[in-house]
N, C-alpha and C positions, 0 to 999 in steps of 0.2 A: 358470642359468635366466634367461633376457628375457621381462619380462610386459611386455605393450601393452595401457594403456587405450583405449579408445575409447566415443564415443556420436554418436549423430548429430539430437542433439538443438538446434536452433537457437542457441536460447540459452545454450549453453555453449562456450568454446573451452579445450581441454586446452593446456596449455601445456606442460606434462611429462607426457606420456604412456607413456614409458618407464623402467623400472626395471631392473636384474640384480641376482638374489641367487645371492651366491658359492655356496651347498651348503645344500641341504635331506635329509636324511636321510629312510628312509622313516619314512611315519607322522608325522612332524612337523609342527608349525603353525609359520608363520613371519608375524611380524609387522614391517611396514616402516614406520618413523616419517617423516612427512613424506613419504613416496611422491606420487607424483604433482602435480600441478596443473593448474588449472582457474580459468579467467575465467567468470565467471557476468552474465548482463547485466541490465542494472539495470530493466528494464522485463520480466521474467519475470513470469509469471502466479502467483498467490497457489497452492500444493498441485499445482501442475504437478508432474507424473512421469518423469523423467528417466532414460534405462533404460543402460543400459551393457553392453560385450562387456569382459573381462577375457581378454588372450590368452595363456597361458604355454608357453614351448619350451624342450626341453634343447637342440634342434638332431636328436630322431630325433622325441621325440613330443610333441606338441601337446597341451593344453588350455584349454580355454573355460568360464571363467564368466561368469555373467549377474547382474546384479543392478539395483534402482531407487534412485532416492533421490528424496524429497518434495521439491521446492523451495519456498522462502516468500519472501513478498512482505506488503506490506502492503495492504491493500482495505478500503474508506471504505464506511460507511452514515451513513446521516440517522437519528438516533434518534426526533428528535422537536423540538417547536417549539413553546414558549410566548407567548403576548404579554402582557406586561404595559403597561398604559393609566398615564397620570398620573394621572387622577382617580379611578381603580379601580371604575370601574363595568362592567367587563368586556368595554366596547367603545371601539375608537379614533373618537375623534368628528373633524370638519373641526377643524383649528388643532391638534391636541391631539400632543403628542410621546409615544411611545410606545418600547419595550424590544423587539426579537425576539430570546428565548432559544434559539439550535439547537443544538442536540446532537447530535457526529456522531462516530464509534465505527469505531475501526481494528480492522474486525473479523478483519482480515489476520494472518499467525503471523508476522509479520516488524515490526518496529519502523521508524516514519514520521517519518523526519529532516526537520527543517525544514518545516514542514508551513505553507501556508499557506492560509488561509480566505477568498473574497473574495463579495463581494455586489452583486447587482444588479437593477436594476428600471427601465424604459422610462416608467415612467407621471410624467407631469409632477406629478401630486397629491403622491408621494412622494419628499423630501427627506431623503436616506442623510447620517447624520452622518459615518460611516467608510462606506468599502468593501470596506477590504482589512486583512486582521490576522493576524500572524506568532503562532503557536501555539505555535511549538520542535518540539520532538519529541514524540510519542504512541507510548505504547509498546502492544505488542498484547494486543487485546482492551482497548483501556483506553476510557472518555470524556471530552472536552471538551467544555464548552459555551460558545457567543460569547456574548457580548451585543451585538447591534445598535439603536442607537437610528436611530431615523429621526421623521420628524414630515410629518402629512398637515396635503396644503394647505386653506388655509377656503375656496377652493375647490371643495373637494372636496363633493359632493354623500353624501345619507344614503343608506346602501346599495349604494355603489359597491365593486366587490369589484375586489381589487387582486394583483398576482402579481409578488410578492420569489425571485428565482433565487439558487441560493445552488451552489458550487463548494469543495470542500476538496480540494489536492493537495500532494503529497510527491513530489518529482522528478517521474519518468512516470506515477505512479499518481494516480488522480485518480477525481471523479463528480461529479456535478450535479441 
């Protein structure tokens, strides 16, 4: 019997798609170790569904299974962001150096290698200690939180409100 995988899904390229198994008896299950393969591409969508034809022949009759499989990936959310003030009075004043706490959650079923977090902000009042900060890995569902210090200029007037962009990515996966 010669089975043929296939799918026609973008993101996958079979690489062994062919198999023959010597004698199947009737009634029989037969299980094949290492059967097939499959290149999966690295920017696949997090729970993308994947659908497959399985083709089997003796060479008089044919059959066709169908089956899906889930693909994982990993996918970033912003949990949330604290600021901590030097003085602790709750608010960043002109001159005053400040902590931004983000917290950001590989809400993805796939585990986020190399992961890196980077920060940014246009406004001249705001002077970014770091920018950029290697995290390692996050594994899924898991959090990290940065710490970014930054320090507003004297400058800066009371009440000025201020807008910190913030990016964490792992290979092609990424958000903002």
């Amino acid at each position: 019997v010669t089975a043929i995988l296939r799918t026609d899904c973008d993101y996958i390229t079979i690489t062994d798609a062919n198999e023959t198994i010597d004698r199947i008896e009737g009634g029989a299950i037969v299980n094949l170790d290492n059967a097939f393969a499959m290149d999966i591409t690295d920017d696949v969508p997090n729970l993308m569904k994947a659908d497959f034809d399985l083709t089997c022949t003796d060479g008089t009759d044919t059959w066709v299974s169908r089956f899906a499989i889930r693909l994982h990936a990993p996918e970033f959310a912003f949990v949330g962001t604290v600021i901590e003030d030097s003085n602790g009075d709750g608010h960043v004043d002109s001159g005053e150096t400040a902590i931004a706490h983000v917290t950001v959650k590989n809400t993805g079923l796939a585990t986020a290698p190399e992961t890196h977090f980077s920060v940014f902000c246009d406004a001249p009042e705001i002077t970014l200690v770091q920018n950029e900060f290697l995290l390692g890995t996050i594994a899924s569902n898991s959090e990290l939180t940065v710490d970014i210090p930054f320090t507003i200029s004297e400058n800066a007037l009371l009440g000025d409100i201020y807008e910190i962009g913030f990016t964490v990515a792992s290979g092609h996966y990424s958000t903002s």
